[in-house]
GUVEX-373967 format. One record per residue: residue in one letter; x, y, z of N, C-alpha, C in turn. Coordinates in steps of 0.001 Angstrom, whole numbers, padded with zeros to 6 digits, always signed. Layout:
<pts>
AXYZXYZXYZ
...
</pts>
This chain:
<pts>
X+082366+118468+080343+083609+118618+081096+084761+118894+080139
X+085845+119627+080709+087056+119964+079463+087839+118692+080219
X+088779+117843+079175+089499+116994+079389+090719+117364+078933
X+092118+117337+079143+093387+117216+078846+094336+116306+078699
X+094384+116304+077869+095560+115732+077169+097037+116174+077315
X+097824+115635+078108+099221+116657+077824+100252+115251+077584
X+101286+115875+076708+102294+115460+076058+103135+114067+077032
X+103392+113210+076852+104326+112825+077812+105693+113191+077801
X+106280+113164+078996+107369+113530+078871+108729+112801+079256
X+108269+111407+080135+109250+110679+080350+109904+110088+079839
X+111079+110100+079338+112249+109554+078370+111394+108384+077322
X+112057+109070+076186+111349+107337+075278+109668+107604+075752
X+108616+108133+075879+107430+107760+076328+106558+108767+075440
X+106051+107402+074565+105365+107977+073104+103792+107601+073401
X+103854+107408+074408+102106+106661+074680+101446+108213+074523
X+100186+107984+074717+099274+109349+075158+098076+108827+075609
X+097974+109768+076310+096134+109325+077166+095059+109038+076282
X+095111+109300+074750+093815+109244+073934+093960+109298+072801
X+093720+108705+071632+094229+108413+070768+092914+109237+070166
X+093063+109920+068459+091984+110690+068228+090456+109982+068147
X+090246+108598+068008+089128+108193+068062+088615+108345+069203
X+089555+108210+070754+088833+108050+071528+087961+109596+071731
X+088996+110487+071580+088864+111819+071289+087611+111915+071071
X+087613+111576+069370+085996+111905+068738+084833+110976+069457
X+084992+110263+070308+083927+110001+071262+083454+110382+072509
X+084727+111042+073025+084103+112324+073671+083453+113218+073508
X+084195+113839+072393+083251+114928+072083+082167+115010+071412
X+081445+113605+070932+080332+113192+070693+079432+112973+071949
X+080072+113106+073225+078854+113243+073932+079245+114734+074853
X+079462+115472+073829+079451+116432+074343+080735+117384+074997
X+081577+116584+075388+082758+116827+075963+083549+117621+075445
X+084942+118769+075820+085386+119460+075156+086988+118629+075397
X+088006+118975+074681+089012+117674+074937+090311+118844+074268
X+091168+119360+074831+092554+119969+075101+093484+119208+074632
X+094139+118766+073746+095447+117901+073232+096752+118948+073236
X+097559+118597+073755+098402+119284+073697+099696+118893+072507
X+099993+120180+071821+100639+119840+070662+101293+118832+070789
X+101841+117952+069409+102612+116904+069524+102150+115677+070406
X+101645+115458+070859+101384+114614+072140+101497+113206+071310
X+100946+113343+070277+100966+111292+069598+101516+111843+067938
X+102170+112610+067655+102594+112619+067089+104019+111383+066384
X+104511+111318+067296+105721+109923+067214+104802+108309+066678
X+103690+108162+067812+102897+106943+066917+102098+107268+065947
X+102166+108165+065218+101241+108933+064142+099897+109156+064166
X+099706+109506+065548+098397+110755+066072+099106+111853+065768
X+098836+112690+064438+099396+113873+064851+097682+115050+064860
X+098451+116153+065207+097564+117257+065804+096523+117618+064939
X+096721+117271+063593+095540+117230+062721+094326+116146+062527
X+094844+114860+062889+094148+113801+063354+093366+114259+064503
X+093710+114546+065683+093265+115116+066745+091833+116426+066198
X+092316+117435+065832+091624+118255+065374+090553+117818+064647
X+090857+117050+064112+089271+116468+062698+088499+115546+063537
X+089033+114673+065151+088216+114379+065956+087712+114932+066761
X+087910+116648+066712+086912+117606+067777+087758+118807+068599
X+089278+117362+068557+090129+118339+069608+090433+119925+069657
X+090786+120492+070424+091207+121804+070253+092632+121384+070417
X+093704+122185+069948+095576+121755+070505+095739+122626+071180
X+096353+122330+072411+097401+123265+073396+098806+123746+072826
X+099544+124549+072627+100420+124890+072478+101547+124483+073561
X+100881+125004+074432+102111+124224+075803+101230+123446+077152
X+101702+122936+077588+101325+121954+078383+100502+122619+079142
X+100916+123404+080311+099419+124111+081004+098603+123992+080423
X+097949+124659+079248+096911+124215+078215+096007+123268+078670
X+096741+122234+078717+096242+120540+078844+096124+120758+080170
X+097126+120971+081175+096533+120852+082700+095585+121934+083320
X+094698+122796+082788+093834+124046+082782+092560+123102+083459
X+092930+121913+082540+091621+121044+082565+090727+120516+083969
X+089806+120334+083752+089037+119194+084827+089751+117883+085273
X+089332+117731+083900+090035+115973+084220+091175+115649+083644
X+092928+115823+083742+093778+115221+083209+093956+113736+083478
X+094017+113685+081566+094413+111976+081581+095504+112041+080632
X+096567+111179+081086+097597+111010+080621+098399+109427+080890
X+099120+109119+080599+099700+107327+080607+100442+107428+081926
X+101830+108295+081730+102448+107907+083017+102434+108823+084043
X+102859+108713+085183+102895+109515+086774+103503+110881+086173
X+102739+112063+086710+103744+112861+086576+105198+113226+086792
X+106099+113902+085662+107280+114021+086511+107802+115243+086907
X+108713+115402+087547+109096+116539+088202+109364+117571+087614
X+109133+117897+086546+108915+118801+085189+107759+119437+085318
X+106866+118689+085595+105470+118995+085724+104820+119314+086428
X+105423+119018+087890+105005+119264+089407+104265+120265+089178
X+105049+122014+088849+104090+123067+088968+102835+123529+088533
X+102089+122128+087368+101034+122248+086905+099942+121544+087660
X+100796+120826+088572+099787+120376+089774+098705+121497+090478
X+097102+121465+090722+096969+122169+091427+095600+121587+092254
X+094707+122050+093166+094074+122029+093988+092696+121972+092949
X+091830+120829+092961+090556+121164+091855+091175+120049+090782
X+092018+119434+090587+091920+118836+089644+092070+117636+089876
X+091651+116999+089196+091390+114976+088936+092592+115073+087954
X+093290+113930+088376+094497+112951+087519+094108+111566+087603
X+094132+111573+085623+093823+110029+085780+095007+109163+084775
X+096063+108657+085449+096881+108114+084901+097778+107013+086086
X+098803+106200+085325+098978+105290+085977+100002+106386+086797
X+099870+106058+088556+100420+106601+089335+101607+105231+090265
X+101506+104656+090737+102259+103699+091492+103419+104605+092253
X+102115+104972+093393+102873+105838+094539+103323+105109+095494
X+102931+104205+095696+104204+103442+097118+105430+103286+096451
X+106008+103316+095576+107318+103586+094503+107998+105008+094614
X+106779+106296+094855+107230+107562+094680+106851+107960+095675
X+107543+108376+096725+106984+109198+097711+106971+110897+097346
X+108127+110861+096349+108397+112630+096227+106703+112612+095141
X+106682+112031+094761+105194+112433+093729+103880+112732+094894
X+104315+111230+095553+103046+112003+096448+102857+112494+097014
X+104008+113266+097514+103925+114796+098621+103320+115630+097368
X+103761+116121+096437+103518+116933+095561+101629+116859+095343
X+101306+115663+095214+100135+115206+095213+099144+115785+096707
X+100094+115639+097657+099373+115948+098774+099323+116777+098959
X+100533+118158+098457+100460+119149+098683+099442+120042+097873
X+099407+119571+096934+098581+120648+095900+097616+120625+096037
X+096768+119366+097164+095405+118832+097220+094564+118207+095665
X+095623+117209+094917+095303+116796+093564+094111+115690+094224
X+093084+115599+093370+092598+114605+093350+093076+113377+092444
X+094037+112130+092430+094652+111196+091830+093930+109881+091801
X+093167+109387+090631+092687+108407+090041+093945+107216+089920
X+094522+106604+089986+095327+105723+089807+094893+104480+088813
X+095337+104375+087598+094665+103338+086605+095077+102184+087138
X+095909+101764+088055+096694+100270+088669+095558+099696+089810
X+094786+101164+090115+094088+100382+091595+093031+100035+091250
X+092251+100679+089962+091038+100519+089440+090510+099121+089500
X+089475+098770+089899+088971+097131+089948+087746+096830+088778
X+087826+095587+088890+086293+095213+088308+085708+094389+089332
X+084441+093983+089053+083720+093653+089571+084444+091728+090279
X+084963+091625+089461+086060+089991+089738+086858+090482+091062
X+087284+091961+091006+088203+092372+091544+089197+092357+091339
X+089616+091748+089905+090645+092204+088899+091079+093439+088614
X+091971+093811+087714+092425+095232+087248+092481+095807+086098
X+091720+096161+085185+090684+096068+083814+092041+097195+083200
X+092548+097933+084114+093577+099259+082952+094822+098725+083505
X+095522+097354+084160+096149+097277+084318+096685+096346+083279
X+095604+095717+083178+095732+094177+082493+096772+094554+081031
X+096064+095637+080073+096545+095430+079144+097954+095795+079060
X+098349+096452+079956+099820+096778+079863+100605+095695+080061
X+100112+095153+081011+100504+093171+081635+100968+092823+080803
X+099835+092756+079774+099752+091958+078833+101179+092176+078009
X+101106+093802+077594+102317+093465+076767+104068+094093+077142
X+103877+094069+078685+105445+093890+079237+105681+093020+079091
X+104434+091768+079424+105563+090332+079476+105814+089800+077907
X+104773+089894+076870+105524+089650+076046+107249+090222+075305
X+106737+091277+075574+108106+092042+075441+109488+092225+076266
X+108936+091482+077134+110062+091187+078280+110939+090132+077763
X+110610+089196+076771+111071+088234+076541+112126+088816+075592
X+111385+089598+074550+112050+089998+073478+112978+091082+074156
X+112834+091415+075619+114371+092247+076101+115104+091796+076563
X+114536+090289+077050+115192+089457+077760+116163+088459+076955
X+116353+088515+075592+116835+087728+074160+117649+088636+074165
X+117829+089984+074223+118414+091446+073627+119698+090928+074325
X+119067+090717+075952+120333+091349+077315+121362+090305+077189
X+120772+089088+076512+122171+087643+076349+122910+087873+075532
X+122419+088977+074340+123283+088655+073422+124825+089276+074106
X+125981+088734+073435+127475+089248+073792+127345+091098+073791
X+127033+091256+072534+127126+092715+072641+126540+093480+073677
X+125454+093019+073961+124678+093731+075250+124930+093060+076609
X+126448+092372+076794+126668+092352+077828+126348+091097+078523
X+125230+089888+077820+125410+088933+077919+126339+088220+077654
X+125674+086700+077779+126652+085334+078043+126377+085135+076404
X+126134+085507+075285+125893+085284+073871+125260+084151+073757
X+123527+083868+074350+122853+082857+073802+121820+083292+073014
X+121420+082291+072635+120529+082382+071405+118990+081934+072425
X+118165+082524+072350+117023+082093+073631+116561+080818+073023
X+116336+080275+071366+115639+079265+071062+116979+077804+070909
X+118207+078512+071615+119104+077245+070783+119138+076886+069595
X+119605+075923+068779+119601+075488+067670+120179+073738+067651
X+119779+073745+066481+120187+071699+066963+121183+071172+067410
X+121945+070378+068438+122473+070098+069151+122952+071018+070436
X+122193+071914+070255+122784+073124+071544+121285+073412+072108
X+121582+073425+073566+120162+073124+074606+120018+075225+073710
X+118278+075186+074444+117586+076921+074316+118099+076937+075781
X+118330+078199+076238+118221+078892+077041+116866+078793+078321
X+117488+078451+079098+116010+078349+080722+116031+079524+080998
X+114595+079788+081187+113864+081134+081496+113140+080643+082614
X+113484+082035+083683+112240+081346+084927+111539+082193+085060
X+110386+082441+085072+109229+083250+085283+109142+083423+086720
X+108964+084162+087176+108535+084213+088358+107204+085506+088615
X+106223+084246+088728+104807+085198+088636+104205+084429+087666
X+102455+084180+087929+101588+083178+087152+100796+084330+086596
X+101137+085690+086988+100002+086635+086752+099141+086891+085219
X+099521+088029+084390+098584+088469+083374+100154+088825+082374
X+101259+089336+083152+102490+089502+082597+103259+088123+082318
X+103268+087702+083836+103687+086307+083840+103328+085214+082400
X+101989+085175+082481+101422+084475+081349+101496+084558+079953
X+101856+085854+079966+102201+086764+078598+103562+086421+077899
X+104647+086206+079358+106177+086234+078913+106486+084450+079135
X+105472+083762+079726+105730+082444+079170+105050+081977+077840
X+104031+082579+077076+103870+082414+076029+104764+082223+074856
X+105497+084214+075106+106369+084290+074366+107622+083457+074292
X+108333+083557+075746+109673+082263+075461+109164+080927+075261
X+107620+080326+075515+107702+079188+074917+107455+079135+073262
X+107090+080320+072716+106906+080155+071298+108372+080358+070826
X+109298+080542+071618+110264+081157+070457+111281+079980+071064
X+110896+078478+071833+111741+077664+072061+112283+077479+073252
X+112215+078613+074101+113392+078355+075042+112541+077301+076536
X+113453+076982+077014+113303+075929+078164+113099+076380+079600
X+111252+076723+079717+110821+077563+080755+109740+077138+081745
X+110146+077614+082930+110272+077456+084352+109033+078424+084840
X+107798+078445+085641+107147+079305+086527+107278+079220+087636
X+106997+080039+088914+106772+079599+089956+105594+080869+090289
X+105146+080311+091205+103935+081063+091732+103370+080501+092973
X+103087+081445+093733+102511+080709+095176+101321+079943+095585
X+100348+079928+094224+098783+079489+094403+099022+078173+093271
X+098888+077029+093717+099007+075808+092832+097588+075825+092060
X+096630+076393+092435+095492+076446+091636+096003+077258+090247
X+096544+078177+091072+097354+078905+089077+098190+078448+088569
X+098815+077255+089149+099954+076212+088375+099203+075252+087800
X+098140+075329+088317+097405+074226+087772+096719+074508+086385
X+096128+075438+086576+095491+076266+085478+096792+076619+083681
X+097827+077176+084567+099279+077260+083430+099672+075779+082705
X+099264+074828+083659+099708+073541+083081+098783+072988+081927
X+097670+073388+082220+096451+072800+081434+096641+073785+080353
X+096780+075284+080204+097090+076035+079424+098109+075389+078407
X+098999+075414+078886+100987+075325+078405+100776+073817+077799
X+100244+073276+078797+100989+071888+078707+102272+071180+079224
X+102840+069967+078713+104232+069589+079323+105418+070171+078766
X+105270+071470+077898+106428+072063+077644+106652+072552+079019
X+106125+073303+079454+106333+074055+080379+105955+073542+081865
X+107209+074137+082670+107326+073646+084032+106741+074205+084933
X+106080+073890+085769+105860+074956+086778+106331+074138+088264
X+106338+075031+089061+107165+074822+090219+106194+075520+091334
X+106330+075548+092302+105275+075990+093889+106618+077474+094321
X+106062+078362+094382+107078+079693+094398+107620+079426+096033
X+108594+079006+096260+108627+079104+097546+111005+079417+097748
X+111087+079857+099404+112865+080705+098751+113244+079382+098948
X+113179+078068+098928+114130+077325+098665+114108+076980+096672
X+113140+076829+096478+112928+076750+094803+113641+077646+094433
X+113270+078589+094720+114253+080087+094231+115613+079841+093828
X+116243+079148+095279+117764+079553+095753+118221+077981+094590
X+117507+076900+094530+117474+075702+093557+117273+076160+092106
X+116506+077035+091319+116498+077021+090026+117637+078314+090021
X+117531+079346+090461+118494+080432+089900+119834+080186+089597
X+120357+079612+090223+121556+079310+089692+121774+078269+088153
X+120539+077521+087659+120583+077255+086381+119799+077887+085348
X+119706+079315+086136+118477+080233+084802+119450+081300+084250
X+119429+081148+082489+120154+082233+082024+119539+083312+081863
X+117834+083334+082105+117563+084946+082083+115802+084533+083362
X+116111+085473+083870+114930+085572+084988+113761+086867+084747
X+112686+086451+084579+111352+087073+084729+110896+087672+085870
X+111213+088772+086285+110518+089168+087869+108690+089603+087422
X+107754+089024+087473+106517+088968+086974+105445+089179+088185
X+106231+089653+088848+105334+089680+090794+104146+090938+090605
X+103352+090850+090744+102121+091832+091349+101813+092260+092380
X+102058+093372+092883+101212+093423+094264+099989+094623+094210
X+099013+094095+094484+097783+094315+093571+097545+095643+094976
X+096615+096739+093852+096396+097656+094876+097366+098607+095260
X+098462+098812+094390+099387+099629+094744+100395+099289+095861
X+100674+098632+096243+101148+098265+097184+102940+097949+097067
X+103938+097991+097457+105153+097696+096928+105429+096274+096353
X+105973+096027+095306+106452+094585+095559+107746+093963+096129
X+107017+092781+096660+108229+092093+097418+109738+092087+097223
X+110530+092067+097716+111697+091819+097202+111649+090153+097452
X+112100+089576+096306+112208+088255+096717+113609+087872+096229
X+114524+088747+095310+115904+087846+095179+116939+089001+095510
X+117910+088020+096497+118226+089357+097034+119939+089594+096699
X+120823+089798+096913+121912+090426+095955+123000+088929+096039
X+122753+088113+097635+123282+087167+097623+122766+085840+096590
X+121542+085633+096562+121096+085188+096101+121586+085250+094241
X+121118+086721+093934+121945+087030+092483+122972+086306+092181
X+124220+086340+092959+125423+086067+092820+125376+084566+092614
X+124321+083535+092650+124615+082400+091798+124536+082028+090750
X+123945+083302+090263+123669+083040+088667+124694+083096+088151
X+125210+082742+086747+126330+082312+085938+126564+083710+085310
X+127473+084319+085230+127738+085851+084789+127551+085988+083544
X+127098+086811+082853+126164+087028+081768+125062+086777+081583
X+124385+086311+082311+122957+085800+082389+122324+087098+082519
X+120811+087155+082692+119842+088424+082627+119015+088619+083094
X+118532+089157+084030+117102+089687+084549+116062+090764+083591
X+115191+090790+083890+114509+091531+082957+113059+091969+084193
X+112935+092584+085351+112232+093319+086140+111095+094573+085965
X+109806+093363+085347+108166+094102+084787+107643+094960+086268
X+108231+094088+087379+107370+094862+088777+108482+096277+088940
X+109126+096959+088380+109823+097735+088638+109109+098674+089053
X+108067+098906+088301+107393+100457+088748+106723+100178+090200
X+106515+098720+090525+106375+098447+092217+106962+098651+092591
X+108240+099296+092465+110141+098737+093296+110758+097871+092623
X+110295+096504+092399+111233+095484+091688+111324+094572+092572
X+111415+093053+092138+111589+092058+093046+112687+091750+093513
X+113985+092810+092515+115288+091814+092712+115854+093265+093680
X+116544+092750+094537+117299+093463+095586+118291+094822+094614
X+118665+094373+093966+119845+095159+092741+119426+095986+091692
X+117922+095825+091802+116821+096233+090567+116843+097801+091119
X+117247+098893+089784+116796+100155+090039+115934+100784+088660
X+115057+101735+088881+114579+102129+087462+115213+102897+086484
X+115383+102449+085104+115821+102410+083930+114914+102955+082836
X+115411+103567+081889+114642+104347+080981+115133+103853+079579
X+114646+103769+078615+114331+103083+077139+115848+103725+076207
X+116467+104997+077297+117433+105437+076708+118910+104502+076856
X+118815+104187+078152+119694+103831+078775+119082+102505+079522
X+117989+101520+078696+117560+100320+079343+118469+099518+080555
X+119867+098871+080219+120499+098354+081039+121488+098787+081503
X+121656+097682+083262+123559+098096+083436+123212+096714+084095
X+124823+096581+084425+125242+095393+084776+125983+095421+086444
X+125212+094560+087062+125308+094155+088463+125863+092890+089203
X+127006+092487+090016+126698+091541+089868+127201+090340+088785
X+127608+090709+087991+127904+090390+086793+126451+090130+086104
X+125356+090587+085803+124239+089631+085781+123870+091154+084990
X+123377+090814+084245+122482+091892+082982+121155+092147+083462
X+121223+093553+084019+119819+093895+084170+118723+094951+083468
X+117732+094409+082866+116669+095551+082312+115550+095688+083198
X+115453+097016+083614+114485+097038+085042+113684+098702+084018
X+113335+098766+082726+112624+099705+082577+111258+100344+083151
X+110847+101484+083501+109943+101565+084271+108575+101746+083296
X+108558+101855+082084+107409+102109+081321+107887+101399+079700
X+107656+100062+080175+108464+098423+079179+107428+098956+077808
X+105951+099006+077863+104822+099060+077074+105035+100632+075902
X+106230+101551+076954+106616+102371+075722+107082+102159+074608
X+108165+100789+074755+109089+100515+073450+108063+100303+072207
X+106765+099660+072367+105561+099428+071247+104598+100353+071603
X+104787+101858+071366+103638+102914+072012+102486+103128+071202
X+102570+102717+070122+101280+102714+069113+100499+101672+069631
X+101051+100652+069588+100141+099229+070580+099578+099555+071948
X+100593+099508+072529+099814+100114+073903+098755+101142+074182
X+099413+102223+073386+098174+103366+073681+096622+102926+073080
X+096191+102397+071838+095367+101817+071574+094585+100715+072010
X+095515+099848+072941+094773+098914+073839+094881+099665+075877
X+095512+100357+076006+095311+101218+076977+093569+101879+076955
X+093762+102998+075974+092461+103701+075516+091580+103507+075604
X+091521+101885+074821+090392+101039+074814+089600+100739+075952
X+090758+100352+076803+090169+100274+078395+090017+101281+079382
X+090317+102483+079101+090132+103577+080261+088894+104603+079430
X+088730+104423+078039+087890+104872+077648+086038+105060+078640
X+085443+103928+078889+084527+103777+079754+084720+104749+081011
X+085705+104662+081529+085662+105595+082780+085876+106952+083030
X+086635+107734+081491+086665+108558+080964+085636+109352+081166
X+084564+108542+079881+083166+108820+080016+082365+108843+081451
X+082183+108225+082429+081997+107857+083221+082201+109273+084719
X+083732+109352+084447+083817+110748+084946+083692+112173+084900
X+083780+112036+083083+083119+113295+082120+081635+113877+082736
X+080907+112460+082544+079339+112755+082310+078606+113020+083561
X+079206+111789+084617+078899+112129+086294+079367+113393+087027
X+080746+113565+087233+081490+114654+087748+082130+113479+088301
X+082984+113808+088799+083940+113118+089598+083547+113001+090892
X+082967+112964+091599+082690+112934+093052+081559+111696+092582
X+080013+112526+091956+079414+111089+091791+080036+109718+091171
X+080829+110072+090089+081036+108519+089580+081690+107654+090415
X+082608+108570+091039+083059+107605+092315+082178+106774+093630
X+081425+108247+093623+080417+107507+094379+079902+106576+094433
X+079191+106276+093149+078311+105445+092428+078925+104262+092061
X+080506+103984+091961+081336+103154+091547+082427+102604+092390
X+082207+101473+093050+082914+101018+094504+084418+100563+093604
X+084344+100059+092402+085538+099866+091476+086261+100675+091191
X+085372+101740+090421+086227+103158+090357+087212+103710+091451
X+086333+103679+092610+086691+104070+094138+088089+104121+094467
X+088202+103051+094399+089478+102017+094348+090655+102427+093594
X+090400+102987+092749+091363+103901+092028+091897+104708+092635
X+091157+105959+093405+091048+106877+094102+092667+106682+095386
X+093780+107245+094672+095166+107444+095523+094906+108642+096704
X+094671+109873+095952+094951+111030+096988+093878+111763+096851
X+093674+112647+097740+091896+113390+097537+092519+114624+098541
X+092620+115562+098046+092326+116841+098617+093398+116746+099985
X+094548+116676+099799+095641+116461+100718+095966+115217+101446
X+095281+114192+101306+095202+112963+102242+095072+111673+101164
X+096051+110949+101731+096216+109312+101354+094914+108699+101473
X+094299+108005+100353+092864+107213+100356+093321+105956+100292
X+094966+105631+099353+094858+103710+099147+095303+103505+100635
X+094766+102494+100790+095707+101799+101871+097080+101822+102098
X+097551+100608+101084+098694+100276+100752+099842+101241+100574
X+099366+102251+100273+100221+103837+099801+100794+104108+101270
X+099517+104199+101680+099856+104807+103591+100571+103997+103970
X+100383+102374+104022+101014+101957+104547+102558+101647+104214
X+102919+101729+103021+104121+101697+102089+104871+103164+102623
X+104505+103858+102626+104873+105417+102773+104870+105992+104160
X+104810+105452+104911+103861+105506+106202+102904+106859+106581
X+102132+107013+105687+101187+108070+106018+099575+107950+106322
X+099181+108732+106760+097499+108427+107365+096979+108388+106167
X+096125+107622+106483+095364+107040+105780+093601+107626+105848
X+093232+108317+104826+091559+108676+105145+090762+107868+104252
X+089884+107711+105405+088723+106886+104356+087916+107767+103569
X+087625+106772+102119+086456+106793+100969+085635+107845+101768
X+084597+107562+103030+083872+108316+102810+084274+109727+103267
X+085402+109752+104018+085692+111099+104274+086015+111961+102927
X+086885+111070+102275+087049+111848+100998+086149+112143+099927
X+085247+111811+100424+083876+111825+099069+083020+113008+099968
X+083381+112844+100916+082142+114373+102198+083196+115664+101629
X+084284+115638+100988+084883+116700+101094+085254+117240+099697
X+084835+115865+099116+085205+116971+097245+084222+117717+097018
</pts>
């Protein structure tokens, strides 16, 4: 199968679908693999690395979308629309109940769209979601330290305090894979932090983890409307698994008790965002201020460390890569009720659920869409 590689293009977004090792394991089983110039050049994949793992380079992006199977990190953007076409598999993170203009484009062109967010495992977990989880929330913390300081518009705290001056309360909100990630981090670096989450079995689990540094609380809107007003920076850490929008759970009135300069820092953004005030933000222009209340609502957090990410990304979409290379795309899906699950748009028609129902569009089933590729 020819695979593509094309450049990213969304502000600040240094990731790439394949780093040259993964490269040279494609084309060790055979595979032919399209990189389009520059593409990891910024994390120091450059095009000669690529090349000595098999690649051929594209000069310009079509190149890369010529392909069978495009894989790339983020949703396409409207730059790119016209390389959309009818016959081709996209396999990158999509989070279309967020974009409706993507997925007309999607519907129109009759793209076949893999979605790395819906992908399952066998737990029924999310194996290409996880690692990004993983490192928004740590890094959420470290944006969430940025947004207090005075210069950036915070209340000028220090997240760990120092002796006789309390750290800074952080409330997590979300026990998830991010969640867990960004209470790690503010509890290693001191500060005085708060979870909530709706399943006490996962409070239970965080406690035995954490220990009595850390608080956890039962996620419910009176807790909410009780801690926010003493949190100087808030974690929106919500999941809604399957593509699906996330909740809004704090809503602009609510905001307004927080102490002005304080900070949000919003990982579910590319869901929508939990906070009513939350809009998407780019690495150029990370924050603005709402509310009086400092907000970072970036939509692709895992760019700011793109050498990290793309390498633990890779790692995990690598398998299915292969998987779709070697099968074709119709069987591996077939054959793969996890994979399946991935499966956003097929040949003009909505396959996730959640999409349709977020978007309000019909919805076709798996097997219709598998009788028709």
């Amino acid at each position: 199968m020819l695979i593509g590689i094309p450049k990213e293009i969304k502000k600040h977004e240094y990731r790439v679908g394949a780093t040259p090792a993964i490269v040279k394991e494609l084309t060790a089983h055979g595979h032919s693999v399209i990189v389009e110039q520059g593409a990891g050049e910024k994390i120091g994949f450059t095009d000669a690395k690529f090349e000595e793992a098999g690649a051929l380079i594209g000069r310009q992006a079509d190149e890369a979308y010529r392909a069978d199977l495009v894989v790339k990190v983020k949703e396409p953007q409207p730059e790119e629309f016209n390389y959309l076409r009818k016959g081709q598999t996209l396999f990158c993170y999509l989070h279309l109940a967020a974009e409706p203009v993507l997925t007309r484009e999607l519907l129109e062109k009759n793209v076949t769209a893999i979605a790395y967010e819906t992908v399952t495992d066998r737990e029924g977990k999310l194996p290409l979601l996880t690692p990004m989880s993983a490192i928004a929330g740590r890094f959420s913390i470290q944006a969430g330290a940025a947004c207090l300081q005075l210069n950036n518009g915070g209340k000028g705290m220090l997240l760990s305090g120092i002796a006789g001056v309390r750290p800074a309360r952080v409330l997590v909100i979300g026990g998830g894979v991010s969640g867990t990630e960004a209470l790690r981090a503010a509890l290693g670096l001191g500060a005085d932090v708060t979870v909530l989450d709706t399943k006490i079995e996962r409070l239970r689990e965080l406690d035995l983890l954490f220990g009595p540094k850390l608080r956890t609380r039962l996620s419910t809107q009176a807790v909410l409307e009780e801690l926010l007003p003493e949190a100087d920076l808030v974690i929106g850490a919500v999941l809604a698994k399957l593509g699906k929008r996330a909740p809004r759970l704090i809503s602009r009135q609510m905001l307004k008790t927080m102490e002005p300069g304080s900070a949000v820092v919003d990982i579910s953004i590319d869901q929508g965002g939990v906070f009513e005030t939350s809009r998407p933000t780019t690495h150029e222009n990370p924050t603005y201020i709402e509310e009086g209340i400092v907000h970072y609502c970036v939509t692709n957090m895992p760019g700011a460390v793109a050498r990290t990410s793309t390498e633990a990304l890779t790692n995990a979409t690598l398998p299915y890569i292969i998987t779709l290379a070697e099968k074709g795309v119709k069987r591996a899906l077939k054959e793969d009720a996890n994979l399946l699950n991935g499966l956003n748009t097929c040949l003009g028609e909505v396959t996730c659920e959640p999409v349709s129902m977020d978007l309000g569009l019909t919805l076709a089933s798996f097997d219709r869409a598998l009788s028709r590729l």
